[in-house]
N, C-alpha and C positions, 0 to 999 in steps of 0.2 A: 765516141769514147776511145775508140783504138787511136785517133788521130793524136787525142789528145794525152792517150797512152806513149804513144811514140815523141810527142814537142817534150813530156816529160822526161821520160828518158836519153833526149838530145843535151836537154838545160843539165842534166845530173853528170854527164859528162863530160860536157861544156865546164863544170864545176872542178870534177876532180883534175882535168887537164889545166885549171890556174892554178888550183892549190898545188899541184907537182910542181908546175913550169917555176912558180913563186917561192918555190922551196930548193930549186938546180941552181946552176952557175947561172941560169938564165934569168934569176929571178930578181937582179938587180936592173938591169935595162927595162924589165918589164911590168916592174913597179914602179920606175922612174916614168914610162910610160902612161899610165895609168895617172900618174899623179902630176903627167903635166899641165900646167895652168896655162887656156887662152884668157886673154887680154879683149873683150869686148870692150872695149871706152864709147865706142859708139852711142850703144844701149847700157851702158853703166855695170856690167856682169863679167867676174871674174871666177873662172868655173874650170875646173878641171877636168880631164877627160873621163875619168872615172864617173864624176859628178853628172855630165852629160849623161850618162847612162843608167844612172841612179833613182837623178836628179826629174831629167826631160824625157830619154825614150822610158823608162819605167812607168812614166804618168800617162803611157798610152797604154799598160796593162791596168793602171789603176782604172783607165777608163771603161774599158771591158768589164772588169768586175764590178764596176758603178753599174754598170747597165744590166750586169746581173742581179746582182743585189735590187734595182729598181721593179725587175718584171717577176721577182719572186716576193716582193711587198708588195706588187700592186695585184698580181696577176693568180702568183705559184703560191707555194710550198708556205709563206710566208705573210700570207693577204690578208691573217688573222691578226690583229693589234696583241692578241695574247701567245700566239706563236713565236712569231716575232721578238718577244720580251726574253725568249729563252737565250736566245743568243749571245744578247745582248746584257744579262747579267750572269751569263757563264764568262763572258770578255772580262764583265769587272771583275769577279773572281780568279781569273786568271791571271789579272796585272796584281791582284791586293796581293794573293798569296806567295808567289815568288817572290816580289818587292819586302814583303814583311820576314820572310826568309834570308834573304841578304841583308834587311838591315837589324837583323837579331844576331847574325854573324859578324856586323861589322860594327853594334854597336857603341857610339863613344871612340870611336876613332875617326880619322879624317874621311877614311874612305867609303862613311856612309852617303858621303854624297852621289855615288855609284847604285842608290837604290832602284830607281827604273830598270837599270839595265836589263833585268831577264825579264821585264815586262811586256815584251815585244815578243810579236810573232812575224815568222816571213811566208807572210801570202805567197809568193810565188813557190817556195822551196813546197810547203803543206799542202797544196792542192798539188805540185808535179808528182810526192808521196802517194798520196793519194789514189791519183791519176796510174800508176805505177803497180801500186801492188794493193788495191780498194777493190780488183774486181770482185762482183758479186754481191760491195754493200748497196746498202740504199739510196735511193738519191736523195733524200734527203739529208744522210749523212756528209755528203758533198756541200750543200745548200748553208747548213749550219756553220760544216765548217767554212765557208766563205764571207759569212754573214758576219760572224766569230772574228774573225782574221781582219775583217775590215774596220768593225768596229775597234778592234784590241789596237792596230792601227792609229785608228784617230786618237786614240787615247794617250797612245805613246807620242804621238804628234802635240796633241795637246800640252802634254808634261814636257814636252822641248819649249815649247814655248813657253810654257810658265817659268820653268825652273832653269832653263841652260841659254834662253836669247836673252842679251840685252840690247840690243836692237829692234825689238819687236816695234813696227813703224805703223800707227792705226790709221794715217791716211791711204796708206797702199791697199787693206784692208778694208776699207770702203770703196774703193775703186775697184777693188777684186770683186764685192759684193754687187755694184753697180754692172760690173762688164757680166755675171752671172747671170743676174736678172733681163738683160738687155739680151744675153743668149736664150733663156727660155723665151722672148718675146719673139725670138728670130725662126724659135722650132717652129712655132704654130703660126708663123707665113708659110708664104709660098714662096720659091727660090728653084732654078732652075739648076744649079749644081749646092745642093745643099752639104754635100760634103768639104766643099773649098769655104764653105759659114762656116761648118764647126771647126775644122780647121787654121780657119782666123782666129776665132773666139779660142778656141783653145791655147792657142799661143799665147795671144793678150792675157788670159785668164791666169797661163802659167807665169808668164812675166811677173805679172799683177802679184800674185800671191809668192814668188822668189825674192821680190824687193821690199815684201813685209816683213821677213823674215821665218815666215812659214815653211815645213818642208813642202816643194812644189810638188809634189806628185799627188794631194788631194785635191788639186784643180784636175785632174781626173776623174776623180770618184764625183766630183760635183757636176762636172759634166756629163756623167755615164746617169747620175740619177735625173738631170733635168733632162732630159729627152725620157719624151712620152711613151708607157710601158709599150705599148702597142706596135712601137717601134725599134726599141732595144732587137728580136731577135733579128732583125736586117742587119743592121748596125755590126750585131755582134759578128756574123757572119764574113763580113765585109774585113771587120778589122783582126780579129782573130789568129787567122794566120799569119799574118805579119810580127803578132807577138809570141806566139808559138814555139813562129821556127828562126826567126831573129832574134830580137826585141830578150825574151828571156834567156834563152842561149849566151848573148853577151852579158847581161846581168848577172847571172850565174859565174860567170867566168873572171868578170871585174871584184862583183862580192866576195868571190870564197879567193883570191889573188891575194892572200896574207901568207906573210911567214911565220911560223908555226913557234912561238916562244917555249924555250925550255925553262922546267920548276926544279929546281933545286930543294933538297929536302924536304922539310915537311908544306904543306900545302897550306898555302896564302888566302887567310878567311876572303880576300875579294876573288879567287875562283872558286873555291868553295859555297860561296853566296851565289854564284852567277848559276855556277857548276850547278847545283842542288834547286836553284831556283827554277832552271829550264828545265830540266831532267824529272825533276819531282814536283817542285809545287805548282807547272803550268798543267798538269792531268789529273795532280789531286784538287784544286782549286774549280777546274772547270770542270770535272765529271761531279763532283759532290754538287755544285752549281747547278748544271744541268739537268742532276737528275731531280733535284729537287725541287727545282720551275715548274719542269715540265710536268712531274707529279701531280704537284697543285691544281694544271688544269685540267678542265672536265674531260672525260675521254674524246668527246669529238673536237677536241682544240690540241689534244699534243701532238708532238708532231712524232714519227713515227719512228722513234729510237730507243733503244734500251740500255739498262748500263753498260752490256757488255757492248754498245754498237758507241754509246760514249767516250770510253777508256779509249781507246784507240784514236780516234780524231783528240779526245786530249795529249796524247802525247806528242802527235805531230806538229801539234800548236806551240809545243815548247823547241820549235827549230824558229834559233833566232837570229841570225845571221844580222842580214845590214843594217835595222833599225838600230838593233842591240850594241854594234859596233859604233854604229855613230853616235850613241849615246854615251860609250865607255870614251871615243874623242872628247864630247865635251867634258865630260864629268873629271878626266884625268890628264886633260891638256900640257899640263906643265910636271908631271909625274910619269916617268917611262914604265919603271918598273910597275907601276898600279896600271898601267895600260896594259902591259904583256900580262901581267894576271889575269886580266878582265877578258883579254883577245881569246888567251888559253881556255875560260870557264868558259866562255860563249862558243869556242869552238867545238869543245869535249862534249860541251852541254847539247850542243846543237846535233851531232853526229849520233849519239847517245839517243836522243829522243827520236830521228832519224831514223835509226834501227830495231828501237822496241817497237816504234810508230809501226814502221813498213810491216816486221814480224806479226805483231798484231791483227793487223787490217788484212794480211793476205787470210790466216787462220780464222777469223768472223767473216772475210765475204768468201772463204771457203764453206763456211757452214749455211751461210746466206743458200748460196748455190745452193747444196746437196738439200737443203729445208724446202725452196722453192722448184727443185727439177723434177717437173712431172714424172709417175712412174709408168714404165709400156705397158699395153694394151697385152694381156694375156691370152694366144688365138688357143681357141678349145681347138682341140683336137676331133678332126670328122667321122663319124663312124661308118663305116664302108655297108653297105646293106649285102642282103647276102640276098 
Protein backbone atom coordinates (compact mmCIF):
# COMPACT_ATOMS: atom_id res chain seq x y z
CA UNK A 1 0.00 0.00 0.00
CA UNK A 2 2.86 2.62 0.76
CA UNK A 3 4.15 1.71 -2.76
CA UNK A 4 1.19 2.39 -4.20
CA UNK A 5 0.95 5.44 -1.81
CA UNK A 6 3.93 6.83 -3.29
CA UNK A 7 3.18 5.85 -7.59
CA UNK A 8 0.08 8.00 -6.42
CA UNK A 9 1.65 10.75 -5.22
CA UNK A 10 4.27 10.64 -8.27
CA UNK A 11 1.19 10.64 -10.94
CA UNK A 12 -0.47 13.90 -8.83
CA UNK A 13 2.62 15.69 -9.44
CA UNK A 14 3.34 14.54 -12.59
CA UNK A 15 -0.20 16.31 -13.10
CA UNK A 16 0.24 19.58 -11.59
CA UNK A 17 3.75 19.97 -13.28
CA UNK A 18 1.54 19.92 -17.03
CA UNK A 19 -1.12 21.76 -16.02
CA UNK A 20 1.54 24.73 -14.86
CA UNK A 21 4.07 23.95 -17.77
CA UNK A 22 0.68 24.12 -20.23
CA UNK A 23 -0.42 27.38 -18.63
CA UNK A 24 3.78 29.24 -18.88
CA UNK A 25 5.27 30.63 -21.94
CA UNK A 26 6.15 26.87 -22.22
CA UNK A 27 2.91 25.87 -22.93
CA UNK A 28 2.79 26.37 -26.45
CA UNK A 29 5.68 24.07 -27.60
CA UNK A 30 4.48 21.61 -25.24
CA UNK A 31 1.09 21.18 -26.30
CA UNK A 32 2.25 21.33 -29.81
CA UNK A 33 4.17 18.41 -28.55
CA UNK A 34 1.78 16.49 -27.24
CA UNK A 35 -0.46 16.91 -30.23
CA UNK A 36 1.98 15.87 -32.70
CA UNK A 37 0.61 13.44 -35.17
CA UNK A 38 2.87 10.11 -36.37
CA UNK A 39 2.08 8.93 -39.69
CA UNK A 40 1.90 4.98 -39.36
CA UNK A 41 0.72 4.22 -43.40
CA UNK A 42 2.48 1.07 -42.69
CA UNK A 43 -0.26 -0.23 -40.31
CA UNK A 44 -2.84 2.31 -41.32
CA UNK A 45 -2.83 4.45 -37.81
CA UNK A 46 -2.49 8.04 -37.47
CA UNK A 47 -2.08 8.72 -33.72
CA UNK A 48 -0.71 11.48 -31.85
CA UNK A 49 1.71 11.54 -29.13
CA UNK A 50 -0.79 12.25 -26.61
CA UNK A 51 -2.94 9.62 -27.95
CA UNK A 52 -0.14 6.99 -27.63
CA UNK A 53 -0.22 7.60 -24.07
CA UNK A 54 -3.84 7.69 -23.63
CA UNK A 55 -4.61 5.61 -26.30
CA UNK A 56 -1.73 2.43 -26.01
CA UNK A 57 0.46 2.70 -22.85
CA UNK A 58 -2.77 3.58 -20.61
CA UNK A 59 -4.36 -0.03 -21.92
CA UNK A 60 -1.60 -1.48 -20.02
CA UNK A 61 -3.19 0.04 -16.72
CA UNK A 62 -6.36 -1.00 -17.93
CA UNK A 63 -4.79 -4.26 -17.98
CA UNK A 64 -3.92 -4.44 -14.48
CA UNK A 65 -7.17 -3.31 -13.25
CA UNK A 66 -8.68 -6.14 -15.71
CA UNK A 67 -6.83 -8.62 -13.71
CA UNK A 68 -8.02 -6.92 -10.71
CA UNK A 69 -11.39 -6.74 -11.29
CA UNK A 70 -11.14 -10.73 -12.56
CA UNK A 71 -9.49 -12.27 -9.14
CA UNK A 72 -12.09 -10.12 -6.98
CA UNK A 73 -15.15 -11.74 -9.13
CA UNK A 74 -13.68 -15.00 -9.23
CA UNK A 75 -11.81 -15.25 -6.11
CA UNK A 76 -12.20 -11.80 -3.48
CA UNK A 77 -14.39 -9.35 -2.26
CA UNK A 78 -16.64 -9.82 -5.17
CA UNK A 79 -17.07 -13.73 -5.92
CA UNK A 80 -20.76 -13.15 -4.88
CA UNK A 81 -23.14 -12.59 -8.13
CA UNK A 82 -25.10 -10.20 -5.55
CA UNK A 83 -22.03 -8.34 -4.30
CA UNK A 84 -20.93 -7.68 -7.47
CA UNK A 85 -24.38 -5.99 -8.57
CA UNK A 86 -23.51 -3.12 -6.13
CA UNK A 87 -21.08 -1.78 -8.20
CA UNK A 88 -22.20 -2.18 -10.86
CA UNK A 89 -25.61 -0.35 -10.55
CA UNK A 90 -24.07 2.53 -8.27
CA UNK A 91 -21.93 3.07 -12.00
CA UNK A 92 -25.40 3.25 -13.72
CA UNK A 93 -26.49 5.69 -11.24
CA UNK A 94 -23.67 7.54 -11.46
CA UNK A 95 -23.59 8.22 -15.37
CA UNK A 96 -27.89 8.69 -15.14
CA UNK A 97 -27.52 11.28 -12.51
CA UNK A 98 -24.83 13.84 -13.70
CA UNK A 99 -25.98 13.15 -17.40
CA UNK A 100 -29.69 14.08 -16.38
CA UNK A 101 -28.18 17.19 -14.68
CA UNK A 102 -26.45 18.64 -17.60
CA UNK A 103 -29.11 17.92 -19.83
CA UNK A 104 -31.80 19.68 -17.40
CA UNK A 105 -29.23 22.69 -17.66
CA UNK A 106 -28.83 22.63 -21.11
CA UNK A 107 -32.20 21.70 -22.08
CA UNK A 108 -33.41 22.78 -25.80
CA UNK A 109 -30.35 24.13 -26.67
CA UNK A 110 -27.69 22.80 -29.00
CA UNK A 111 -25.46 22.02 -26.38
CA UNK A 112 -27.32 19.27 -24.98
CA UNK A 113 -25.50 17.01 -27.10
CA UNK A 114 -22.59 17.47 -24.36
CA UNK A 115 -24.87 15.15 -22.02
CA UNK A 116 -22.31 12.29 -21.28
CA UNK A 117 -19.75 14.51 -20.51
CA UNK A 118 -19.63 14.34 -16.56
CA UNK A 119 -20.44 10.64 -17.07
CA UNK A 120 -17.19 9.53 -16.70
CA UNK A 121 -14.75 8.75 -14.19
CA UNK A 122 -10.87 8.67 -14.29
CA UNK A 123 -9.70 5.40 -12.85
CA UNK A 124 -6.41 6.31 -12.56
CA UNK A 125 -6.75 9.87 -11.00
CA UNK A 126 -9.63 7.87 -8.15
CA UNK A 127 -7.80 5.15 -6.94
CA UNK A 128 -4.08 7.56 -6.91
CA UNK A 129 -6.91 9.78 -4.30
CA UNK A 130 -7.50 7.08 -2.88
CA UNK A 131 -4.12 5.53 -2.61
CA UNK A 132 -3.19 9.01 -1.08
CA UNK A 133 -5.19 10.06 1.49
CA UNK A 134 -7.66 6.32 2.02
CA UNK A 135 -5.33 5.28 4.77
CA UNK A 136 -7.23 3.31 7.16
CA UNK A 137 -10.43 2.68 4.96
CA UNK A 138 -11.51 -0.72 4.05
CA UNK A 139 -10.38 -2.73 1.46
CA UNK A 140 -13.20 -3.05 0.07
CA UNK A 141 -13.70 0.49 -0.23
CA UNK A 142 -10.80 0.26 -2.74
CA UNK A 143 -12.32 -2.91 -4.50
CA UNK A 144 -15.68 -1.20 -5.29
CA UNK A 145 -14.33 1.80 -6.08
CA UNK A 146 -12.30 -0.10 -8.96
CA UNK A 147 -15.16 -2.23 -9.96
CA UNK A 148 -17.19 1.15 -10.03
CA UNK A 149 -14.66 2.99 -12.26
CA UNK A 150 -14.27 0.14 -14.66
CA UNK A 151 -17.65 -0.42 -15.23
CA UNK A 152 -18.58 3.51 -15.41
CA UNK A 153 -15.76 3.28 -18.09
CA UNK A 154 -17.20 0.80 -20.36
CA UNK A 155 -20.28 2.73 -20.12
CA UNK A 156 -18.86 5.92 -21.28
CA UNK A 157 -16.96 3.82 -23.94
CA UNK A 158 -20.07 2.41 -24.88
CA UNK A 159 -21.82 6.03 -25.28
CA UNK A 160 -18.81 6.98 -27.67
CA UNK A 161 -19.62 4.63 -29.58
CA UNK A 162 -23.20 4.78 -29.96
CA UNK A 163 -23.56 8.37 -29.99
CA UNK A 164 -20.14 10.28 -31.19
CA UNK A 165 -18.35 7.39 -33.91
CA UNK A 166 -19.57 7.25 -37.11
CA UNK A 167 -17.02 5.04 -38.18
CA UNK A 168 -17.90 2.26 -35.98
CA UNK A 169 -16.41 -0.64 -38.41
CA UNK A 170 -18.16 -4.29 -37.24
CA UNK A 171 -15.71 -6.29 -39.12
CA UNK A 172 -12.72 -5.12 -36.92
CA UNK A 173 -14.95 -6.06 -34.05
CA UNK A 174 -15.25 -9.53 -34.98
CA UNK A 175 -11.64 -9.83 -35.45
CA UNK A 176 -11.14 -8.24 -32.07
CA UNK A 177 -13.62 -10.90 -30.76
CA UNK A 178 -11.84 -13.64 -32.59
CA UNK A 179 -8.07 -12.52 -31.68
CA UNK A 180 -9.83 -12.59 -27.78
CA UNK A 181 -10.89 -15.86 -27.91
CA UNK A 182 -7.84 -17.37 -29.64
CA UNK A 183 -5.87 -15.46 -26.41
CA UNK A 184 -7.82 -17.21 -23.83
CA UNK A 185 -7.12 -20.59 -25.80
CA UNK A 186 -3.33 -19.57 -25.60
CA UNK A 187 -3.54 -18.93 -21.50
CA UNK A 188 -4.54 -22.46 -20.92
CA UNK A 189 -1.45 -23.92 -23.06
CA UNK A 190 1.61 -24.21 -22.32
CA UNK A 191 4.34 -21.64 -23.68
CA UNK A 192 7.73 -21.25 -22.68
CA UNK A 193 7.76 -17.38 -22.44
CA UNK A 194 4.29 -16.78 -21.83
CA UNK A 195 4.68 -13.23 -21.40
CA UNK A 196 6.02 -12.36 -25.20
CA UNK A 197 1.97 -14.43 -25.98
CA UNK A 198 0.24 -11.89 -24.16
CA UNK A 199 2.23 -9.37 -25.36
CA UNK A 200 1.58 -10.23 -29.03
CA UNK A 201 -2.07 -10.84 -28.43
CA UNK A 202 -2.17 -7.61 -26.73
CA UNK A 203 -1.09 -5.52 -29.46
CA UNK A 204 -3.20 -7.34 -32.13
CA UNK A 205 -6.00 -7.15 -29.74
CA UNK A 206 -5.36 -3.38 -29.26
CA UNK A 207 -4.84 -2.79 -33.15
CA UNK A 208 -7.96 -4.85 -33.66
CA UNK A 209 -10.24 -2.83 -31.40
CA UNK A 210 -8.43 1.03 -32.59
CA UNK A 211 -9.41 0.29 -36.28
CA UNK A 212 -13.15 -0.48 -35.02
CA UNK A 213 -13.38 2.58 -33.73
CA UNK A 214 -13.41 1.61 -30.15
CA UNK A 215 -11.49 3.48 -27.54
CA UNK A 216 -8.40 0.94 -27.47
CA UNK A 217 -7.66 0.88 -23.96
CA UNK A 218 -10.62 -1.85 -23.23
CA UNK A 219 -8.51 -4.35 -24.96
CA UNK A 220 -6.85 -4.10 -21.66
CA UNK A 221 -9.50 -4.79 -19.36
CA UNK A 222 -10.46 -7.69 -21.79
CA UNK A 223 -7.30 -8.98 -21.40
CA UNK A 224 -6.73 -8.51 -17.66
CA UNK A 225 -10.14 -10.53 -17.30
CA UNK A 226 -9.32 -13.52 -19.62
CA UNK A 227 -6.41 -14.76 -17.86
CA UNK A 228 -7.23 -17.13 -15.26
CA UNK A 229 -8.02 -15.61 -11.57
CA UNK A 230 -5.44 -17.94 -10.21
CA UNK A 231 -3.02 -16.06 -12.06
CA UNK A 232 -3.78 -12.48 -12.12
CA UNK A 233 -1.74 -11.87 -8.82
CA UNK A 234 1.64 -13.00 -10.77
CA UNK A 235 0.73 -11.07 -13.43
CA UNK A 236 -0.18 -8.26 -11.49
CA UNK A 237 3.00 -8.26 -9.80
CA UNK A 238 5.14 -8.39 -12.77
CA UNK A 239 3.46 -5.55 -14.57
CA UNK A 240 2.43 -3.12 -11.93
CA UNK A 241 5.30 -1.22 -11.47
CA UNK A 242 5.87 -0.20 -14.69
CA UNK A 243 2.44 1.45 -14.51
CA UNK A 244 3.00 2.94 -11.40
CA UNK A 245 5.95 4.70 -11.75
CA UNK A 246 5.90 5.32 -15.55
CA UNK A 247 3.04 4.32 -17.50
CA UNK A 248 0.53 6.73 -15.01
CA UNK A 249 3.14 9.48 -14.31
CA UNK A 250 3.08 10.34 -18.07
CA UNK A 251 -0.75 9.97 -18.38
CA UNK A 252 -1.26 12.28 -15.65
CA UNK A 253 1.10 14.77 -17.07
CA UNK A 254 -0.31 14.43 -20.87
CA UNK A 255 -4.11 14.42 -19.30
CA UNK A 256 -4.21 17.42 -17.11
CA UNK A 257 -1.57 19.40 -20.18
CA UNK A 258 -4.68 21.72 -20.93
CA UNK A 259 -4.88 25.38 -20.75
CA UNK A 260 -7.05 26.67 -18.37
CA UNK A 261 -9.99 28.77 -20.26
CA UNK A 262 -11.34 31.89 -18.77
CA UNK A 263 -15.37 32.66 -18.08
CA UNK A 264 -16.48 35.76 -18.46
CA UNK A 265 -19.51 36.81 -16.56
CA UNK A 266 -21.97 34.96 -15.61
CA UNK A 267 -21.50 31.13 -16.05
CA UNK A 268 -22.28 29.12 -19.27
CA UNK A 269 -25.13 26.37 -18.45
CA UNK A 270 -22.44 23.91 -20.28
CA UNK A 271 -20.07 24.32 -17.19
CA UNK A 272 -22.54 24.59 -15.01
CA UNK A 273 -23.92 21.12 -16.30
CA UNK A 274 -20.57 19.51 -16.34
CA UNK A 275 -19.43 21.60 -13.13
CA UNK A 276 -22.55 20.30 -10.99
CA UNK A 277 -22.73 17.14 -12.70
CA UNK A 278 -19.00 15.84 -11.37
CA UNK A 279 -19.16 17.72 -8.22
CA UNK A 280 -22.56 16.74 -7.12
CA UNK A 281 -24.46 14.36 -9.05
CA UNK A 282 -21.54 11.77 -9.42
CA UNK A 283 -21.68 11.11 -5.09
CA UNK A 284 -25.23 11.79 -4.82
CA UNK A 285 -26.08 9.32 -7.61
CA UNK A 286 -23.81 6.61 -6.58
CA UNK A 287 -23.84 6.82 -2.70
CA UNK A 288 -27.90 6.91 -2.75
CA UNK A 289 -27.20 3.71 -5.28
CA UNK A 290 -25.07 1.97 -3.33
CA UNK A 291 -26.50 2.20 -0.29
CA UNK A 292 -29.45 1.06 -1.40
CA UNK A 293 -28.22 -2.30 -3.28
CA UNK A 294 -26.25 -3.09 -0.77
CA UNK A 295 -29.09 -2.76 1.86
CA UNK A 296 -31.21 -5.07 -0.10
CA UNK A 297 -28.91 -7.81 0.52
CA UNK A 298 -28.96 -10.26 3.17
CA UNK A 299 -26.34 -9.39 5.63
CA UNK A 300 -23.88 -12.16 4.72
CA UNK A 301 -23.70 -10.76 0.97
CA UNK A 302 -23.15 -6.98 1.55
CA UNK A 303 -20.14 -5.98 1.18
CA UNK A 304 -18.61 -4.25 4.05
CA UNK A 305 -19.33 -0.37 3.67
CA UNK A 306 -21.54 2.19 5.18
CA UNK A 307 -22.70 5.43 4.04
CA UNK A 308 -20.38 7.26 5.61
CA UNK A 309 -17.60 4.74 3.96
CA UNK A 310 -19.89 5.45 0.52
CA UNK A 311 -19.83 9.24 0.36
CA UNK A 312 -16.32 9.54 0.06
CA UNK A 313 -15.39 7.03 -2.87
CA UNK A 314 -18.47 8.89 -4.35
CA UNK A 315 -16.98 11.76 -4.64
CA UNK A 316 -13.79 10.81 -6.09
CA UNK A 317 -15.64 9.04 -8.86
CA UNK A 318 -16.66 12.46 -10.00
CA UNK A 319 -12.87 13.28 -10.96
CA UNK A 320 -13.30 13.16 -14.60
CA UNK A 321 -10.52 14.27 -16.53
CA UNK A 322 -9.73 12.30 -19.98
CA UNK A 323 -12.71 10.39 -20.71
CA UNK A 324 -14.70 13.45 -19.96
CA UNK A 325 -12.46 15.69 -22.22
CA UNK A 326 -12.66 13.57 -24.98
CA UNK A 327 -16.04 13.40 -24.87
CA UNK A 328 -16.44 17.30 -24.75
CA UNK A 329 -13.77 16.96 -28.27
CA UNK A 330 -16.40 15.05 -29.84
CA UNK A 331 -19.65 16.50 -28.76
CA UNK A 332 -18.17 20.26 -29.49
CA UNK A 333 -15.67 19.78 -32.36
CA UNK A 334 -16.64 22.66 -34.45
CA UNK A 335 -17.59 25.11 -31.36
CA UNK A 336 -14.49 26.61 -29.50
CA UNK A 337 -16.37 28.42 -27.14
CA UNK A 338 -18.70 25.25 -25.87
CA UNK A 339 -15.40 23.55 -25.73
CA UNK A 340 -13.53 25.90 -23.26
CA UNK A 341 -16.89 25.74 -21.12
CA UNK A 342 -16.92 22.14 -21.01
CA UNK A 343 -12.82 21.98 -20.54
CA UNK A 344 -13.49 24.72 -17.48
CA UNK A 345 -16.67 22.42 -15.87
CA UNK A 346 -14.63 19.33 -16.15
CA UNK A 347 -11.77 20.93 -14.75
CA UNK A 348 -13.29 22.93 -11.69
CA UNK A 349 -15.50 19.74 -11.51
CA UNK A 350 -12.70 17.41 -11.30
CA UNK A 351 -10.43 19.38 -8.82
CA UNK A 352 -13.60 20.10 -6.74
CA UNK A 353 -14.43 16.47 -6.27
CA UNK A 354 -10.58 15.87 -5.77
CA UNK A 355 -10.62 17.74 -2.77
CA UNK A 356 -13.80 16.94 -0.86
CA UNK A 357 -12.83 13.29 -2.08
CA UNK A 358 -9.25 13.26 -0.57
CA UNK A 359 -10.67 15.60 2.81
CA UNK A 360 -13.31 13.01 3.23
CA UNK A 361 -11.50 9.80 2.90
CA UNK A 362 -8.51 11.00 4.97
CA UNK A 363 -11.37 12.02 8.10
CA UNK A 364 -13.31 8.07 7.65
CA UNK A 365 -10.11 6.06 7.46
CA UNK A 366 -9.04 8.32 10.33
CA UNK A 367 -11.92 7.07 12.25
CA UNK A 368 -11.45 3.72 10.57
CA UNK A 369 -7.90 3.68 12.44
CA UNK A 370 -8.84 4.92 15.89
CA UNK A 371 -12.25 2.22 15.71
CA UNK A 372 -9.98 -0.59 14.78
CA UNK A 373 -6.55 0.38 17.06
CA UNK A 374 -6.35 -2.13 19.71
CA UNK A 375 -6.18 -0.60 23.22
CA UNK A 376 -2.70 -1.49 25.53
CA UNK A 377 -2.69 -3.99 27.93
CA UNK A 378 -3.09 -2.32 31.52
CA UNK A 379 0.18 -3.78 33.63
CA UNK A 380 -1.30 -3.97 37.35
CA UNK A 381 0.85 -2.72 39.58
CA UNK A 382 2.92 -5.48 41.91
CA UNK A 383 2.62 -5.31 45.54
CA UNK A 384 5.90 -5.42 47.31
CA UNK A 385 5.25 -8.06 50.23
CA UNK A 386 6.54 -7.09 53.40
Amino acid sequence: MKSERNAAMIMMMAAMIGLVLANSPFGGPLLNAIAFKMNLEVIGIQITVGHVVSDLLLAVFFFVAGLELKYELKIGTLSSPKKAMVPVIAALAGVAVPSCIYAYLNWGTEAVIGWPIPAATDIAFALGVLAIFGRGMPPAARIFLLALAIFDDLIAISIIAIFYTTKLDPTWLIVSAIVAVAFRVAEKSRFNNKWLVRASFGLVLWYTIYQSGVHATVAGVILGVLIPAVRTNGAISKVQPATNFIILPLFAFTAVAVVMPTMAGDSHPVFSGIFFGLAVGKVVGITIAAVVANSLLAPKDRLPLTLLDFIPVGFIAGIGFTVSLLIAHLAFINDRELYAQATLGILLGSFVSMAIGGVSLWFRGRWHLSKNKKPKPVRSKSRSSK
